[in-house]
KEZA-95479 format. One record per residue (C-alpha): x negated, z negated, y. Coordinates in nm, 2 decimals. Layout:
N
+--------+--------+--------+
!     px !     pz !     py !
+--------+--------+--------+
!      X !      Z !      Y !
...
+--------+--------+--------+
% end
This chain:
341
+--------+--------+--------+
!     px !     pz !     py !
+--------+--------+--------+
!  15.06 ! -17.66 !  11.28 !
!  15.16 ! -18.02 !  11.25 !
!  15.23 ! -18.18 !  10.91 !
!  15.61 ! -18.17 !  10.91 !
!  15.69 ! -17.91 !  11.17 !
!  15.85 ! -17.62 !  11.09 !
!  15.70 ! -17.31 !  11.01 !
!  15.66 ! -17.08 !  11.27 !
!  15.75 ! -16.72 !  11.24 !
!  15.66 ! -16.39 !  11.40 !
!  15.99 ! -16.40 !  11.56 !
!  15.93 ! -16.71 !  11.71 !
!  15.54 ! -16.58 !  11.85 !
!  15.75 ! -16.24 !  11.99 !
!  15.97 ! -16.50 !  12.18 !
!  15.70 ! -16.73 !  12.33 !
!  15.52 ! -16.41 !  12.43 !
!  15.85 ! -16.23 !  12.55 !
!  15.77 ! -15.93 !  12.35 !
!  15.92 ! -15.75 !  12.07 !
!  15.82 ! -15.80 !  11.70 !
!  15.73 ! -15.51 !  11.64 !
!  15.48 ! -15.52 !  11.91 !
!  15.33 ! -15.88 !  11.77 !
!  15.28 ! -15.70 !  11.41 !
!  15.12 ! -15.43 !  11.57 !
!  14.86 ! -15.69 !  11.70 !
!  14.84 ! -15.87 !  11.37 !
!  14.74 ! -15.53 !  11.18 !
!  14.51 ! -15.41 !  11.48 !
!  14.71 ! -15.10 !  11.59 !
!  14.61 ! -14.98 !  11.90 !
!  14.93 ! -14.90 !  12.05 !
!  14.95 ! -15.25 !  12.24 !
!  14.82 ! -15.27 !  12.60 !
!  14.50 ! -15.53 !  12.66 !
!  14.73 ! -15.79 !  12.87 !
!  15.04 ! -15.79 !  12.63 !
!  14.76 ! -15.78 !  12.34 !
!  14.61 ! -16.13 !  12.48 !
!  14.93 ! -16.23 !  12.60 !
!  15.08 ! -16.21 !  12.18 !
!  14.73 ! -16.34 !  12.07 !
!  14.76 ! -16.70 !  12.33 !
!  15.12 ! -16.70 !  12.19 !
!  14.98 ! -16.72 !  11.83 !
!  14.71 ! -16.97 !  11.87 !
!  14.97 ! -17.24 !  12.04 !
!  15.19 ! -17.22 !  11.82 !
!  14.99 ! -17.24 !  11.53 !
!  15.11 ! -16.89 !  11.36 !
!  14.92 ! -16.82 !  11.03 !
!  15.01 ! -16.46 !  10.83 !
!  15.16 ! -16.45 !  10.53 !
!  14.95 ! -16.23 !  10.37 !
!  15.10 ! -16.31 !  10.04 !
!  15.43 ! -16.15 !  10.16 !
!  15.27 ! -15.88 !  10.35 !
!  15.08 ! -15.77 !  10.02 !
!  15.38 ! -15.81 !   9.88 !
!  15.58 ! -15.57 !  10.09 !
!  15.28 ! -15.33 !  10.05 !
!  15.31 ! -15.32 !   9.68 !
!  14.99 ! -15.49 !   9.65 !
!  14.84 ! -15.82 !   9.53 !
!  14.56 ! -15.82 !   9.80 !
!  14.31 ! -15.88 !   9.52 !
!  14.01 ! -15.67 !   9.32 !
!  13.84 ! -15.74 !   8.99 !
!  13.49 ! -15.73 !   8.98 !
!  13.37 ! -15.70 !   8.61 !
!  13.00 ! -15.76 !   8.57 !
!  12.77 ! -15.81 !   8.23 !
!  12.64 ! -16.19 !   8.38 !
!  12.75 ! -16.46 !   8.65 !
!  12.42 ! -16.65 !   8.64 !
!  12.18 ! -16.35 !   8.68 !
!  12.13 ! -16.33 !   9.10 !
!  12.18 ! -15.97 !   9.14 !
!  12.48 ! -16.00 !   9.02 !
!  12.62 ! -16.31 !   9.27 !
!  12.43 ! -16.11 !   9.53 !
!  12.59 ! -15.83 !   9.51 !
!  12.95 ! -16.02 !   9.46 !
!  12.89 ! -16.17 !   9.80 !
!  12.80 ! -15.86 !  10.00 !
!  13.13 ! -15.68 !   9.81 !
!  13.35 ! -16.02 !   9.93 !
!  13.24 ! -16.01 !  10.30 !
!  13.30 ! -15.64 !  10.29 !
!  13.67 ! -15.63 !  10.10 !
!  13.76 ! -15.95 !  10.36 !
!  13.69 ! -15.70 !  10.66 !
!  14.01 ! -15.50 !  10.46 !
!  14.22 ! -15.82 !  10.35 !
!  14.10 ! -15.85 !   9.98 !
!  13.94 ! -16.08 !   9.80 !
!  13.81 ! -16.02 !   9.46 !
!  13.75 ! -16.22 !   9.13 !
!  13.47 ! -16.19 !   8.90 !
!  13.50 ! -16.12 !   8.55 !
!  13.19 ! -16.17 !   8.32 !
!  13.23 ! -15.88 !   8.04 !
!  12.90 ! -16.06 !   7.88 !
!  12.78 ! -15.67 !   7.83 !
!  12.96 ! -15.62 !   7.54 !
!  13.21 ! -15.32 !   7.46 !
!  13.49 ! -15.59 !   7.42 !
!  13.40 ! -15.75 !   7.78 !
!  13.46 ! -15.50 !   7.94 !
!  13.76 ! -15.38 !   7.79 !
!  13.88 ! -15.73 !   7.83 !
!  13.82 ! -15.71 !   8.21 !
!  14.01 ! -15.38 !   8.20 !
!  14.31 ! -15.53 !   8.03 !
!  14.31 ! -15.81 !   8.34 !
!  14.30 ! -15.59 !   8.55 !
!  14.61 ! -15.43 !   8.49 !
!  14.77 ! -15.75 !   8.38 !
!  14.68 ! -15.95 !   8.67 !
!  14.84 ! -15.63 !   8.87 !
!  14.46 ! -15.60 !   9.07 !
!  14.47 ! -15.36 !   9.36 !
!  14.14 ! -15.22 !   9.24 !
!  13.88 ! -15.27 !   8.99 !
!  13.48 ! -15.22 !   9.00 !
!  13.32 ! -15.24 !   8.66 !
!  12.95 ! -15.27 !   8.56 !
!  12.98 ! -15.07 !   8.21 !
!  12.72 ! -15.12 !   7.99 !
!  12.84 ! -15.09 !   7.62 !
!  13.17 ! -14.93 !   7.63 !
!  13.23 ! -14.55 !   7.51 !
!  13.30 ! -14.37 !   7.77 !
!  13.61 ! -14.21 !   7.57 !
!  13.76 ! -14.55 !   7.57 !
!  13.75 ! -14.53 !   7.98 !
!  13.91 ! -14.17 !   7.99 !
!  14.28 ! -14.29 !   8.11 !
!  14.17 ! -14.58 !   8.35 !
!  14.14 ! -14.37 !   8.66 !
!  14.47 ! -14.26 !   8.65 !
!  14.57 ! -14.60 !   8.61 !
!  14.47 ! -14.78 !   8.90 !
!  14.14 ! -14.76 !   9.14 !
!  13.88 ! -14.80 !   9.02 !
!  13.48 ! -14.78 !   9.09 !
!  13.24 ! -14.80 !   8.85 !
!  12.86 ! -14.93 !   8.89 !
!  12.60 ! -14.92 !   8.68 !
!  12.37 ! -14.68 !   8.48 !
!  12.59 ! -14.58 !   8.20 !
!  12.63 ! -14.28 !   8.15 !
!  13.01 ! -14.16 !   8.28 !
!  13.28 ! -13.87 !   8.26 !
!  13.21 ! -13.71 !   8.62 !
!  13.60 ! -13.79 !   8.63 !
!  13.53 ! -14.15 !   8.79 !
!  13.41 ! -14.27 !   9.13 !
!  13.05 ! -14.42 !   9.01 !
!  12.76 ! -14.59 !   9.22 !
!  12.39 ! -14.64 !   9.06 !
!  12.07 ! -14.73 !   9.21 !
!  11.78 ! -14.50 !   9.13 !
!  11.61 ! -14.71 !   8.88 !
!  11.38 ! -14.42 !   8.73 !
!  11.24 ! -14.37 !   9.14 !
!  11.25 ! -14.71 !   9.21 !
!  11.00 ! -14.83 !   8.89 !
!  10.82 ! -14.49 !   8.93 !
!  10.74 ! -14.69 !   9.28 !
!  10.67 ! -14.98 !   9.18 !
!  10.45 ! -14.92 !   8.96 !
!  10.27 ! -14.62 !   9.19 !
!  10.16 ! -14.91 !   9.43 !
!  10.04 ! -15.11 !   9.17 !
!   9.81 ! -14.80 !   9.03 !
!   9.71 ! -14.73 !   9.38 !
!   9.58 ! -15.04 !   9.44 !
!   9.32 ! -15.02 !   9.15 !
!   9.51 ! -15.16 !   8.88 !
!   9.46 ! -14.97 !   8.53 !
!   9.61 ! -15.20 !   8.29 !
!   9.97 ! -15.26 !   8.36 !
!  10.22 ! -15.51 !   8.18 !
!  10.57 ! -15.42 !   8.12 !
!  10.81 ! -15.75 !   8.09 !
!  11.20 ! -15.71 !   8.01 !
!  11.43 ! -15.51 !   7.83 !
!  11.63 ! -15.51 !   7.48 !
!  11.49 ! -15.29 !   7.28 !
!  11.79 ! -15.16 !   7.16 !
!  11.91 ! -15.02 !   7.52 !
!  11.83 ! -14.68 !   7.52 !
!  12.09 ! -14.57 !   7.79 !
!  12.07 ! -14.76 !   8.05 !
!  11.89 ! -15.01 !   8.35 !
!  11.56 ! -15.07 !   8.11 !
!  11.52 ! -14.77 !   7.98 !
!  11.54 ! -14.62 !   8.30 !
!  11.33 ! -14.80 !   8.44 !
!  11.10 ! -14.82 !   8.18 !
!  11.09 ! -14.43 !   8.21 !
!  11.00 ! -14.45 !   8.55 !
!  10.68 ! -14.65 !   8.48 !
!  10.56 ! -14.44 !   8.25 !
!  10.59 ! -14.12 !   8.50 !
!  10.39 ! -14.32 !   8.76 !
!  10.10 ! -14.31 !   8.51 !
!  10.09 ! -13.98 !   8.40 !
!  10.11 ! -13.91 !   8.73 !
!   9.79 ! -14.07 !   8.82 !
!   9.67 ! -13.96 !   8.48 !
!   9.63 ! -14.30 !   8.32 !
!   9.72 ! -14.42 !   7.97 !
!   9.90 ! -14.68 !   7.89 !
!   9.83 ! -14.93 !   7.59 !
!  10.16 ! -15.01 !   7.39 !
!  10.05 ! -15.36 !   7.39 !
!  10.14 ! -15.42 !   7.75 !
!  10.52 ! -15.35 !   7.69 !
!  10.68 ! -15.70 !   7.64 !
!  11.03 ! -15.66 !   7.53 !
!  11.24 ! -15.97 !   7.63 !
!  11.54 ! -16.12 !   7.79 !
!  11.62 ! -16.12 !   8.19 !
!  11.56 ! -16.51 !   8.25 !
!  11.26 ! -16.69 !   8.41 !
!  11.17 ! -16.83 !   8.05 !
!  11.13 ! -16.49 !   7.86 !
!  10.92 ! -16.40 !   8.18 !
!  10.72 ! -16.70 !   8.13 !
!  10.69 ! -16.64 !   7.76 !
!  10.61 ! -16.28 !   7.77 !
!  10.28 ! -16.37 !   7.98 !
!  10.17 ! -16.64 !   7.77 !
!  10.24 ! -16.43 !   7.47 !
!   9.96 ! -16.14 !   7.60 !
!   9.73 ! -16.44 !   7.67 !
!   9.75 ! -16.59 !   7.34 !
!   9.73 ! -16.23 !   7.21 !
!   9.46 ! -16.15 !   7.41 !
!   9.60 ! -15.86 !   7.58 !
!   9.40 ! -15.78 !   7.90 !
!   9.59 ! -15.75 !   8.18 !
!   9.57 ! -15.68 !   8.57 !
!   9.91 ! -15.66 !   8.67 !
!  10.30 ! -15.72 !   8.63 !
!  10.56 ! -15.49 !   8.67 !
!  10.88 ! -15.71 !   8.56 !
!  11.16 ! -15.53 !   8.52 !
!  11.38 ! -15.80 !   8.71 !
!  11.28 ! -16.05 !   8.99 !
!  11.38 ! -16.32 !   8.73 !
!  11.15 ! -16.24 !   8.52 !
!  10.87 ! -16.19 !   8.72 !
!  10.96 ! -16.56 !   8.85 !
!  10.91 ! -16.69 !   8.51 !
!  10.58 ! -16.45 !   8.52 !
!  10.45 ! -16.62 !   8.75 !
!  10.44 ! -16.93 !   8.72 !
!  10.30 ! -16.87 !   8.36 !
!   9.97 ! -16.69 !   8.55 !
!   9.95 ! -17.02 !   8.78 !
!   9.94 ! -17.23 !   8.46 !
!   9.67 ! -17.00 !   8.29 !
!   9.50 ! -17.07 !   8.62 !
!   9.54 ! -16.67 !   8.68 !
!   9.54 ! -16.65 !   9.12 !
!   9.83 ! -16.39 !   9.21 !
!   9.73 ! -16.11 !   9.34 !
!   9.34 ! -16.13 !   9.30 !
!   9.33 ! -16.20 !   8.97 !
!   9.69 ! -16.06 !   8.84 !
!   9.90 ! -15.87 !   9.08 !
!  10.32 ! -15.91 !   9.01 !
!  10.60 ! -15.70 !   9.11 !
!  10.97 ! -15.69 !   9.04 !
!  11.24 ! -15.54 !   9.08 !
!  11.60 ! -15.57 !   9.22 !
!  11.52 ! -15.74 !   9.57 !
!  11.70 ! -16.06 !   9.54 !
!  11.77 ! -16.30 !   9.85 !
!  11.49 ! -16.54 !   9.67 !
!  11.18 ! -16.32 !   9.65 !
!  11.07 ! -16.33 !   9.98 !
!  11.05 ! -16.72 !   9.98 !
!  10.82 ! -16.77 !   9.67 !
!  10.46 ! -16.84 !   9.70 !
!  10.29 ! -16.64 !   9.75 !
!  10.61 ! -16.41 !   9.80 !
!  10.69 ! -16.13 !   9.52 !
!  10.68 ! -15.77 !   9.59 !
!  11.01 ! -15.59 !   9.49 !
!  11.21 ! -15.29 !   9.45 !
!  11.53 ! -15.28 !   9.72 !
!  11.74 ! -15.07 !   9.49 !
!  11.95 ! -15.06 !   9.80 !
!  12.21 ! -15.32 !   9.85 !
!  12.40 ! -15.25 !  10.17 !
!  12.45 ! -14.92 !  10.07 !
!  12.57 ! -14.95 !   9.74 !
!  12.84 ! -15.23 !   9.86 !
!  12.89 ! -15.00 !  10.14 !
!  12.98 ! -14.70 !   9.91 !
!  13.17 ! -14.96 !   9.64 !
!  13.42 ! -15.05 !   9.87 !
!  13.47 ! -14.70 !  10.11 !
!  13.55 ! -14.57 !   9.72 !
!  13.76 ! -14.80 !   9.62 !
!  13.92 ! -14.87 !   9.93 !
!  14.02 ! -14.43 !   9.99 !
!  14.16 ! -14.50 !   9.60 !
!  14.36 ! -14.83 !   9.73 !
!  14.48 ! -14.63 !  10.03 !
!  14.53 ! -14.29 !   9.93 !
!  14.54 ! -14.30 !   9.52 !
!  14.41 ! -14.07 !   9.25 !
!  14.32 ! -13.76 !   9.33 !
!  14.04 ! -13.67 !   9.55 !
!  13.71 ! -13.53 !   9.37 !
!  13.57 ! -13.82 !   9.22 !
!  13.19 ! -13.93 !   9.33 !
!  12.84 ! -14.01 !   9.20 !
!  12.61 ! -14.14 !   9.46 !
!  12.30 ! -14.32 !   9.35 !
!  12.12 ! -14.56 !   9.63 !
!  11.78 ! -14.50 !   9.72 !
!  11.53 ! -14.73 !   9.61 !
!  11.25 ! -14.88 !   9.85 !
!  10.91 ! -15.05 !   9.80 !
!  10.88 ! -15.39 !   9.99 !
!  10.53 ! -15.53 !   9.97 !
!  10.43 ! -15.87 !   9.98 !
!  10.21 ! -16.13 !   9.89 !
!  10.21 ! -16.08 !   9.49 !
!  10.03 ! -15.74 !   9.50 !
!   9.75 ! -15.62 !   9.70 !
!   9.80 ! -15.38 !  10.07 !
!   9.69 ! -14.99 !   9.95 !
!   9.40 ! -14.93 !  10.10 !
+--------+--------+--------+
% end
């Protein structure tokens, strides 16, 4: 539309078309009760005249702000803008868009995200919970939808999707065993979690060695941070200690980056000398050099199942049987560890 025209209304599409209005919001909203010609007939109305939808006032109408919180622990860790991505292409497709919140991990983040959400009157509300008591959550479902993600453990009275950490590091660090190495490092986690993504997954690499009946030295467990430069110096730390080591398995992609580059400094060659593999899968991994071996903890589906939940809570309300899936977890190979044999 022109700068200084008048705005143009659906009235005005319905009487360029020489159809009812009615039938041009049935267009608009996709209903299939509009024949194919009349369809394209409504639809070469609205591009000449330069209609744009309010969707402001049909959200309004609808009761609804046409906007969902996302509450997550960080904004700078690339799962986590990953996965806020694939949920924003996916709540677009429905006429949403969301806004982050960064809870920071802590108990009074996330209420804090909580208390937006209602404020800011979201339609919805997916929350990565990491410190809060799960008694303090016990009156949000009935509040407003909401989804929760994450490995905390939850009343069964909430719609929550998890990735399989336990399976997934119990993989990663099976491949890593079956390709001869016997002297594994450990790299991330606070050791003060005890209910959640490291412990889990930290659980999982221990199972993978009993299972192949190896024992693992307490020295190659390297507590530390999720950033590049804990990875970084949690290798040099078992070099300087003189830790012998013949692979990685970094609890996060972000830390196996910093991982690595530490091994290239020691002049350690990825895989022969050292192999390295994350987890988490992140849109980066598959461009490093030489590129890093992963855990897909399952993205697609866990956005898929995120917004089908929230969306049947948005559209329906409270009161189906709430839901726990868990996404499966998937080994992707590449150059950082070494083929099976």
């Amino acid at each position: 539309m022109k700068k200084g025209a008048t705005v143009v209304t659906m009235a005005d599409v319905a009487r360029s078309a020489g159809v009812s209005t009615m039938t041009v919001s049935n267009v608009i909203n996709g209903r299939p009760r509009v024949g194919a010609a009349t369809r394209e007939r409504v639809l070469a109305a609205i591009s000449d005249l330069g209609y744009q939808v309010n969707l402001a006032a049909r959200h309004l109408r609808a009761g609804r702000t046409g906007v969902v919180g996302l509450a997550v622990p960080e904004l700078e860790r690339p799962y986590f803008a990953q996965l806020a991505g694939r949920l924003a292409d996916r709540f677009e497709a429905h006429g949403l868009r969301i806004v982050m919140e960064r809870t920071g991990a802590s108990r009074e983040g996330e209420a804090d995200a909580v208390a937006f959400s209602r404020l800011r009157m979201y339609d919805g509300l997916v929350l990565s919970v990491v410190d809060s008591d799960p008694a303090e959550l016990t009156q949000l479902r009935n509040d407003s939808p909401v989804v929760m993600i994450g490995e905390r453990a939850l009343p069964s009275k909430y719609d929550h999707v998890m990735m399989d950490n336990i399976d997934g590091a119990r993989q990663a660090t099976a491949h890593l065993l079956a390709t001869g190495a016997r002297r594994i490092a450990m790299l991330g986690g606070n050791p003060d979690w005890t209910a959640n993504m490291p412990a889990l997954r930290a659980e999982g690499y221990g199972l993978a060695h009993t299972d192949a009946g190896v024992p693992i030295d307490p020295e190659l467990t390297v507590r530390c941070h999720f950033t590049m430069q804990h990875g970084y110096d949690a290798i040099r730390s078992l070099i300087d200690r003189g830790v012998a080591f013949d692979a990685v398995f970094a609890l996060t992609d972000v830390v196996a980056m910093g991982a690595l580059r530490a091994l290239a400094d020691a002049k350690l060659r990825v895989p022969e000398d050292v192999q390295v593999i994350g987890f988490d899968d992140i849109d980066e991994a598959p461009y490093l050099v030489p590129a890093l071996s992963s855990i897909n903890p399952g993205h697609e589906e866990m956005a898929d199942s995120i917004v089908a939940l929230l969306m049947a809570q948005i559209n329906g309300g409270p009161g189906s049987e709430p839901q726990e899936l868990i996404a499966p977890a998937r080994l992707i190979q590449r150059g950082t560890t070494k083929p099976v044999a």
